[in-house]
C-alpha positions in Angstrom: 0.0 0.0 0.0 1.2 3.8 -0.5 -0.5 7.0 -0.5 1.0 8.1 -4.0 -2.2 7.0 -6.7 -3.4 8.7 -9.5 -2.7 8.4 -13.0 0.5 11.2 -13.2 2.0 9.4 -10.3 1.0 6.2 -12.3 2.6 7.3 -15.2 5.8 8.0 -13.5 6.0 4.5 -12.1 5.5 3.0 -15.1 8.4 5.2 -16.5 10.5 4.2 -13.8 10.1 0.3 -14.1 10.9 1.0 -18.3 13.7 2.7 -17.0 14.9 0.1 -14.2 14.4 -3.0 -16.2 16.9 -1.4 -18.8 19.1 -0.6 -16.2 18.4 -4.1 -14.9 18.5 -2.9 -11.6 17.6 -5.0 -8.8 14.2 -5.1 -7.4 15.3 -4.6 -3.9 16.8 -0.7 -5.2 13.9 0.3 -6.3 11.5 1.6 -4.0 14.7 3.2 -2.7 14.9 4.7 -5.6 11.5 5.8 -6.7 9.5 6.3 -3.4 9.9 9.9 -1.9 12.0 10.4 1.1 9.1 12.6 2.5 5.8 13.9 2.1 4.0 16.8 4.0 0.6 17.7 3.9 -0.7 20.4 5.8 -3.8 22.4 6.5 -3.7 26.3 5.3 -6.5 28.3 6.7 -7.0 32.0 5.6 -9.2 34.8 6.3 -11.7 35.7 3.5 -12.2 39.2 2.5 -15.9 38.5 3.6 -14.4 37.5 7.0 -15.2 33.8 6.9 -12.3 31.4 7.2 -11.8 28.8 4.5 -9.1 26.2 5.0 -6.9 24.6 2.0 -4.9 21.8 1.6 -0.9 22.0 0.8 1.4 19.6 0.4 5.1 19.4 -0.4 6.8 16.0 -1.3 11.0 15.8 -1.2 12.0 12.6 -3.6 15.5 12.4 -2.4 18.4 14.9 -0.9 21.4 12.1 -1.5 23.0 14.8 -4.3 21.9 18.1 -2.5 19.4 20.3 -1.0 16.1 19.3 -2.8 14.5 21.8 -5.6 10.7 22.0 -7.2 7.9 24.8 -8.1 4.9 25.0 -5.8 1.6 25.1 -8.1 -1.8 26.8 -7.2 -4.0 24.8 -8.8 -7.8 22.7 -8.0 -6.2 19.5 -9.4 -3.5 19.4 -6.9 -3.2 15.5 -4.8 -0.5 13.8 -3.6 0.2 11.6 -6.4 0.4 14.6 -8.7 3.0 16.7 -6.8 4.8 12.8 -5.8 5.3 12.2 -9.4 6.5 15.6 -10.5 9.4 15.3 -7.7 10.5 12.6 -8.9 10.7 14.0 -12.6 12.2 16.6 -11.1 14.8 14.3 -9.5 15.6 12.7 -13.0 15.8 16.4 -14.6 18.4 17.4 -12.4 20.2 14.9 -12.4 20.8 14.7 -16.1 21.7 18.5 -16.0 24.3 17.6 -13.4 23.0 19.8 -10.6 23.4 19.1 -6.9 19.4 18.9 -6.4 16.8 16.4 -5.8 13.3 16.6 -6.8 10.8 18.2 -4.9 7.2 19.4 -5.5 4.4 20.9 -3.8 0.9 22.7 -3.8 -2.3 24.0 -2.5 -5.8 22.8 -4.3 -7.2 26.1 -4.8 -8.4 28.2 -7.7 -6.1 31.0 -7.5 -8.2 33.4 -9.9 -10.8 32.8 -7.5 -9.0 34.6 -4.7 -8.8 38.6 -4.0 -5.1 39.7 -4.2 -5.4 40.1 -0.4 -6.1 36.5 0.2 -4.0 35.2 -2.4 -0.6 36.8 -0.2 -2.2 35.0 3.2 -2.4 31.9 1.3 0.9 32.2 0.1 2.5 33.1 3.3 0.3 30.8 5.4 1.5 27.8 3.2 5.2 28.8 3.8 4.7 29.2 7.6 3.7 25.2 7.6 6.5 24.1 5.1 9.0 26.1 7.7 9.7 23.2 9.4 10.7 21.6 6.8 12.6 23.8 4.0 15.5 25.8 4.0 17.8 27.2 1.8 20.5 23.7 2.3 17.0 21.5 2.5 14.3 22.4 0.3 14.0 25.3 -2.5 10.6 26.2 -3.8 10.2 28.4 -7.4 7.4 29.0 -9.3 4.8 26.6 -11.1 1.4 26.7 -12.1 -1.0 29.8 -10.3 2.0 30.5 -9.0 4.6 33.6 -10.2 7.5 36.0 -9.0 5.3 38.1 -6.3 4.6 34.7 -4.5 8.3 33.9 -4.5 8.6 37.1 -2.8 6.1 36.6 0.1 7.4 33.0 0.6 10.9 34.1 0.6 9.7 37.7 3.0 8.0 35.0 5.3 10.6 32.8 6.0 12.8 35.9 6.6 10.6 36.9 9.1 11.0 33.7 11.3 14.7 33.6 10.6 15.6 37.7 11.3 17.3 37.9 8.5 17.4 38.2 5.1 17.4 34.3 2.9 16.6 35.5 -0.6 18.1 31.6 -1.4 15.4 30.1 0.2 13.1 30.8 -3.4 14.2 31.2 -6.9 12.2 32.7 -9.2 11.8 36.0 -7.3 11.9 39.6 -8.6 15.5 40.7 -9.6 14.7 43.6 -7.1 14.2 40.3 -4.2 17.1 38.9 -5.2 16.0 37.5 -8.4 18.3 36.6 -11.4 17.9 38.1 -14.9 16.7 35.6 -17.5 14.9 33.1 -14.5 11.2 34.2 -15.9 12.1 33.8 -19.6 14.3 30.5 -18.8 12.3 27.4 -19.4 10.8 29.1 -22.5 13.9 29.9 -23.6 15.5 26.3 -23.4 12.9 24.7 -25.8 13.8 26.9 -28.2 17.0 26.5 -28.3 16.7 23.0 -28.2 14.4 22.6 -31.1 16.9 24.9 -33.0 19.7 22.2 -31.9 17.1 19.3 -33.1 16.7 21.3 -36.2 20.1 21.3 -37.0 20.8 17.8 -36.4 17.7 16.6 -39.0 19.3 19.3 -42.1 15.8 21.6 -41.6 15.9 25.2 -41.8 14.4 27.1 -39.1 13.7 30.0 -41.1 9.8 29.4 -42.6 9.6 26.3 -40.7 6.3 25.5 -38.7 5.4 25.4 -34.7 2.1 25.0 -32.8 2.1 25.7 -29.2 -0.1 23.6 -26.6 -0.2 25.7 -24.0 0.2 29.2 -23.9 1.1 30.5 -20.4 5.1 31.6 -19.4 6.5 28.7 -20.8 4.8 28.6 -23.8 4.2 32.1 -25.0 7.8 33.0 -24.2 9.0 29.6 -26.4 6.6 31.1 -29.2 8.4 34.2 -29.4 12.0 32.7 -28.9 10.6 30.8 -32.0 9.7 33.6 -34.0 12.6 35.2 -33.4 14.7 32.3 -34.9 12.3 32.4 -38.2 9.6 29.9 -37.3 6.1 30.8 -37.6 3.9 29.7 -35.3 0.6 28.4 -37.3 -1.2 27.2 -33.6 -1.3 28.4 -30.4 -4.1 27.5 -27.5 -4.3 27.2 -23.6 -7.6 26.1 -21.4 -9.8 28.5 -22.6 -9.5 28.4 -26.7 -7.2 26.9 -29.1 -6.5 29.1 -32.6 -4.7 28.1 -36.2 -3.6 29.3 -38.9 -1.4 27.8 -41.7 -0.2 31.3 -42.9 1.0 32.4 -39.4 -0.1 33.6 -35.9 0.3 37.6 -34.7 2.3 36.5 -31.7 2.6 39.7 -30.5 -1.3 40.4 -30.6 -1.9 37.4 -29.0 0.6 38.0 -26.6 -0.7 41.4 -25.8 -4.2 39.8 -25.7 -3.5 37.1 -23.3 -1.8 39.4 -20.9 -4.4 41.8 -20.6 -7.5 39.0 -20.7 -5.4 36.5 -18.6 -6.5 33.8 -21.1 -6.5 33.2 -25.3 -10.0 33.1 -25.4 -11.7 35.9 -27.9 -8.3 36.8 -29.2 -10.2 36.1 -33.1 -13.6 34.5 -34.4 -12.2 33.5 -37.4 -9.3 31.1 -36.6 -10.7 28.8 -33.4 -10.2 25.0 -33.7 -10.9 22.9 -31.1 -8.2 22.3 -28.7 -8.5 18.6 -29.1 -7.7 19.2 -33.0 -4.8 21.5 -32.0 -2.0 18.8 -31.6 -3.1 17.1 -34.7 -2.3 19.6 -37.2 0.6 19.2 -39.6 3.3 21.3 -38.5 7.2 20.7 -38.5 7.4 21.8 -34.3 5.0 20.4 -32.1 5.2 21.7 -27.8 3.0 20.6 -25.7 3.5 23.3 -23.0 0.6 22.7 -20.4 -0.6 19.7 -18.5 0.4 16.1 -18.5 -0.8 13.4 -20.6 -1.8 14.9 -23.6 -0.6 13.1 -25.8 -1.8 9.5 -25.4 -2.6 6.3 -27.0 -5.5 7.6 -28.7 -3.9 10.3 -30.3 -0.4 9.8 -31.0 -0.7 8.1 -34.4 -2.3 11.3 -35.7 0.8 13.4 -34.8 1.8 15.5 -37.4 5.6 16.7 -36.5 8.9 16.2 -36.9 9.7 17.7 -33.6 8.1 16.7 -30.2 9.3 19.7 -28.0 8.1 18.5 -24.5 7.5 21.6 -22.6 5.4 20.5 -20.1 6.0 17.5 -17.7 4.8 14.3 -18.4 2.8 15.2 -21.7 3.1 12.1 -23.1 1.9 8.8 -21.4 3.7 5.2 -21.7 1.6 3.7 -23.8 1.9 7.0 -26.7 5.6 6.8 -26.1 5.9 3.2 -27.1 4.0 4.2 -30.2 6.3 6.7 -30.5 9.6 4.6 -30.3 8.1 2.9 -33.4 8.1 6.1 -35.4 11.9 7.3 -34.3 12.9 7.8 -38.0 9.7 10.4 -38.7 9.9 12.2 -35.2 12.3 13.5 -33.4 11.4 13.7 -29.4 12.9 15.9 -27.0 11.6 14.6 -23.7 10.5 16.6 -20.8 13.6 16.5 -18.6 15.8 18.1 -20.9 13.4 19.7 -23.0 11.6 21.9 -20.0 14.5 21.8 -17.5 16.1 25.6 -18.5 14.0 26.9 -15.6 15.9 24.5 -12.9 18.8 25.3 -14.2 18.4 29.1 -14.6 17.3 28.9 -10.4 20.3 26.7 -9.7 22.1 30.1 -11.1 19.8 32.5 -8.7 20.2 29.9 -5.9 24.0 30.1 -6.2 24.0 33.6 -6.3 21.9 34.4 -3.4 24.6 32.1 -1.2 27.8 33.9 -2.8 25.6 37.7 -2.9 27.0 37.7 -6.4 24.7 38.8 -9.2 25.7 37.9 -12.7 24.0 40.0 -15.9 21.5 38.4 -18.1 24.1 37.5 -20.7 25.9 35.5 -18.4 23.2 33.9 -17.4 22.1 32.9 -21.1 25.6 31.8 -22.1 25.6 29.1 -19.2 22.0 28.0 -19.6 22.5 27.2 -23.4 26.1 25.8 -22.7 24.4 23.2 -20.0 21.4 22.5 -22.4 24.0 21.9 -25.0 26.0 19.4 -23.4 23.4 17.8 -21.6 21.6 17.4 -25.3 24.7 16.0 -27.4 25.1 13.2 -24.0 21.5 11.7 -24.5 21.4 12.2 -28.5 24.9 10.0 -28.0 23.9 7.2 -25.4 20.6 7.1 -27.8 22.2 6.3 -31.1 25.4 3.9 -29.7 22.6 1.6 -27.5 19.8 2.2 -30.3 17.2 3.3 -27.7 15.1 6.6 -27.8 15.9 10.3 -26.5 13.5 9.8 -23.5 15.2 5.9 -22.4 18.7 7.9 -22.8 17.7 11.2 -20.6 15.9 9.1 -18.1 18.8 6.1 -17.6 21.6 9.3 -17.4 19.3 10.7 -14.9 18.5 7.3 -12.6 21.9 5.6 -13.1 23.5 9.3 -11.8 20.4 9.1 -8.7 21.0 5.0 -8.0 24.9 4.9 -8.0 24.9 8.4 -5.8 22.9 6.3 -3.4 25.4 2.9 -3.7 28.2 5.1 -3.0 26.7 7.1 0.1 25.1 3.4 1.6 22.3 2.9 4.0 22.0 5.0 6.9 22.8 4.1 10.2 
């Protein structure tokens, strides 16, 4: 029995075991390896602006600290459980690992629609959920970022709150924060800005040009919509874009920068035209030479992934494709070209590694700086999985993920069994 269910926690089992029977690791490692070192859920009442009090649940799960101080975002989202947050750890785990940081996974949450809340209650929320998780973070222990409902100003009041208790300044506690908290230039922009420049490296490898090539966009929030313009930029033209309220194409090209504008000022894609809608199931299928799916997990599924129409699977999100599509998938390696989620999305870890080492040394680097060494990581940590894929003739995602556990498992060898 175990309290991580769920299909995303599911998924990342089942990922796991593919992954460990390659390996052929023994069965007795892996629970060690896969199960989370801890998991904390807590209670996070609030006052309303109407003066009630309404409680919310948080949680925060740690998948391992054998290589370092555990890392992960904190979402605000309804479909927040256990499972959910469990499973992104230890993606998160597996991400950082490949990238060579000194991190575990971590994850956490509160199951709550943020829009729902007044900007008042949304800053008790956020620093009511960092008092709980006090006990248990800290800046050699556990550092939170950014994730879904989440964003920069919440960084801030986690990272103020945790001050408070401390009396003193920890800016390193967060990453993700405002450059004026303590923040580092390019940490907003830096997940976004990694799938681009991976797809550009993919594009390369397959001979394609990136100028008048075609992208759709699944997904349209900070990772996405700052991917799309990184895109644009390089001479792609983005034919689809969509989130969760409307999905939009157009084979002759997207205004990016209306839509932009649109989506920042609505807070959602929806009435941006009348003309160009598709439904957002239709989205993914389109013919197009980039695909990224940039929002939620399991998107791209058994049912669906025979009607892919890319050369380039740019996984934005985590977890957008489930086992079953993957296998599919490994069957069509010759027509498309997958860069799985732990390298493809991991620019944001790395970027806060960057902010988290700079808060410790009170160093600040400039934004160029920080570029240089993100696309330098990405760069090596691409060309090591597009290696170990072609000399053991396995896929991009079986490379990343056996770089990422076989770094994890022989960590854990080396260190043994405490006491």
């Amino acid at each position: 029995m175990t309290i991580y269910s769920g299909p995303v926690f599911d998924m990342c089992k089942r990922q796991f075991d593919i992954t460990a029977d390659y390996l052929s690791i023994p069965e007795d490692e892996r629970r060690r390896l896969l199960y989370p070192k801890r998991a904390i859920a807590v209670s996070c009442p609030i006052h309303r602006d109407d003066g009630s009090i309404a409680v919310f649940e948080g949680y925060r799960v740690q998948h391992h600290l054998t290589l370092g101080p555990t890392k992960g975002g904190t979402r605000f989202s309804q479909h927040v459980d256990i499972g959910e947050v469990a499973a992104l750890a230890v993606w998160m785990s597996w991400k950082c690992a490949l990238a060579g940081l000194p991190y575990g996974g971590a994850k956490g949450g509160v199951t709550v629609d943020a829009a729902s809340l007044s900007a008042r209650e949304l800053e008790a929320l956020s620093r009511r959920y960092m008092v709980e998780m006090i006990p248990f973070v800290g800046p050699r222990t556990d550092i939170m970022a950014p994730d879904m409902g989440t964003n920069e100003q919440v960084m801030a009041w986690f990272m103020d709150t945790y001050s408070m208790y401390q009396g003193h300044t920890v800016n390193e506690i967060v990453t993700g924060k405002p450059v004026a908290s303590g923040g580092t230039e390019g940490r907003r922009e830096a997940t976004g800005l990694g799938v681009a420049h991976l797809v550009g490296r993919a594009l390369d490898r397959l001979g394609i040009a990136a100028s008048g090539s075609t992208a759709i966009i699944q997904g349209f929030g900070n990772v996405g919509s700052v991917a799309a313009v990184a895109l644009c930029e390089r001479g792609l033209k983005i034919i689809g874009i969509g989130d969760h309220s409307a999905a939009y194409f157009d084979p002759r090209g997207l205004d990016i920068a209306s839509a932009l504008k649109h989506a920042v000022q609505h807070g959602r894609l929806s009435g941006f035209s009348s003309e160009l809608e598709i439904a957002p199931d239709q989205l993914l299928l389109q013919t197009c030479d980039v695909l990224v799916p940039a929002a939620l997990e399991r998107v791209i599924t058994e049912n669906n992934v025979a009607k892919l129409k890319c050369r380039i699977l740019a996984e934005g999100a985590n977890g957008p494709t489930t086992p079953e599509a993957d296998a599919l998938l490994d069957l069509r390696r010759d027509e498309v070209f997958v860069i799985p989620d732990i390298l493809c999305n991991s620019g944001g870890v790395i970027v806060s590694y960057f902010e988290w080492l700079q808060g410790q040394q009170q160093f600040l680097w400039g934004k160029e700086q920080v570029l240089q060494q993100l696309y330098d990581i990405l760069d090596r940590t691409f060309s090591r999985v597009v290696t170990r894929a072609a000399s053991e003739k396995i896929s991009f995602r079986a490379a990343a993920l056996a770089i990422g556990v076989e770094k994890v498992r022989s960590a854990k060898l080396t260190r043994g069994l405490f006491p």
